[in-house]
C-alpha positions as CSV (number, residue, x, y, z in Angstrom):
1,X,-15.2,-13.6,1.0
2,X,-13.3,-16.1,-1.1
3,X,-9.7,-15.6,-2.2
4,X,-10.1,-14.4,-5.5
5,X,-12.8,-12.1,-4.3
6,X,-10.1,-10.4,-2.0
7,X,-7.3,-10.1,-4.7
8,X,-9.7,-8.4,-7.1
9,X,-11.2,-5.8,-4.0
10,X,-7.3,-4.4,-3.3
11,X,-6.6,-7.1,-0.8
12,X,-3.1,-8.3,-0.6
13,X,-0.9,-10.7,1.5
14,X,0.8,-8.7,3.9
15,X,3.5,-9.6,5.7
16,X,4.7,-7.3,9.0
17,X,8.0,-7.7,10.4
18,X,7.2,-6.1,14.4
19,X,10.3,-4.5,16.1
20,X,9.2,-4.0,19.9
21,X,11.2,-3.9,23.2
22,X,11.1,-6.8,25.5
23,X,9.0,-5.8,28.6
24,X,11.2,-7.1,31.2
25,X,14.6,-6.0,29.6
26,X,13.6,-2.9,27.5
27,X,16.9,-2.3,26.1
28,X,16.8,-5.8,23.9
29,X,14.4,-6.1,21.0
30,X,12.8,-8.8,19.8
31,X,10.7,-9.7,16.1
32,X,7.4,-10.9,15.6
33,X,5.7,-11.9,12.3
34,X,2.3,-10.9,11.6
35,X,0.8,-11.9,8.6
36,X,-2.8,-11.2,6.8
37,X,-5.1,-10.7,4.0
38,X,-5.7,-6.9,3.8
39,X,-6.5,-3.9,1.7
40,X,-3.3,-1.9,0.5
41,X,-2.3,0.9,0.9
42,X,-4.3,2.0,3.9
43,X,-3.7,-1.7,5.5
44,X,-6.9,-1.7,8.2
45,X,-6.3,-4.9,9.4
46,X,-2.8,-4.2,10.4
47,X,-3.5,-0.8,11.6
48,X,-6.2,-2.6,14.2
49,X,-3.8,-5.3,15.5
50,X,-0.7,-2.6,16.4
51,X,-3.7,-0.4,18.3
52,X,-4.2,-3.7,20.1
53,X,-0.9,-4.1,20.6
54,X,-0.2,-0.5,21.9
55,X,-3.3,-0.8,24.4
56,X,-2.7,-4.4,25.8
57,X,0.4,-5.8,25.3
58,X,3.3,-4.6,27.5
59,X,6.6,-4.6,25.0
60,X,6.7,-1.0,23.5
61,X,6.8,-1.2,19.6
62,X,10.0,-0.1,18.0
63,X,9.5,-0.2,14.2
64,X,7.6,-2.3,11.8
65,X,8.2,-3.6,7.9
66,X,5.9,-4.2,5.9
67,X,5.8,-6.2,2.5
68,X,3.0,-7.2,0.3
69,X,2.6,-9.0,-2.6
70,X,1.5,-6.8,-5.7
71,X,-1.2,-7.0,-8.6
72,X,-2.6,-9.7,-9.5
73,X,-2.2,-10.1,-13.6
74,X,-2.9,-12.4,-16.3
75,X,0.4,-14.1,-16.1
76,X,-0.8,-15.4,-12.7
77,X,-3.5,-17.4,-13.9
78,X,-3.6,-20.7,-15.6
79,X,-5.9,-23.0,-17.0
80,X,-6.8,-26.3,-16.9
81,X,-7.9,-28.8,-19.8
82,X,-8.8,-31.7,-17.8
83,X,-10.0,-32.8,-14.0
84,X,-8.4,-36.0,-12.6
85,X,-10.2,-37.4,-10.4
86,X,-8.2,-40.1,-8.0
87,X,-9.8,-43.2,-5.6
């Protein structure tokens, strides 16, 4: 699946900022970045990596944010008149 073809099925960059506790010193948290293609607003892709996380990683999640980028719309779009092509 190409790009475009994502954006126009209800995919969107997503972005996660992961709050979890550091497995050795519990009382300390630390962030982690997680960052995807996936399908708002019941985020699949997202949901399936903090499962993983909860089953195989040790540090106990603490919160996560989560931003996407919206729409796609016309204004997004532009056109070219020529191709350049350079040796």
């Amino acid at each position: 699946m190409d790009d475009l073809e994502s954006l126009l099925e209800d995919y969107r960059l997503t972005t996660a900022e992961i709050f979890y506790h550091l497995p050795d010193h519990p009382d300390l948290l630390q962030t982690y970045v997680w960052q995807s293609l996936d399908r708002v607003p019941d985020f699949p892709k997202l949901n399936q990596f903090l499962d993983f996380w909860e089953n195989q990683l040790d540090g106990k999640l603490h919160s996560v944010r989560v931003a996407y980028v919206g729409e796609v719309e016309a204004s997004d779009w532009q056109y070219s008149n020529c191709i350049l092509t350079v040796h």
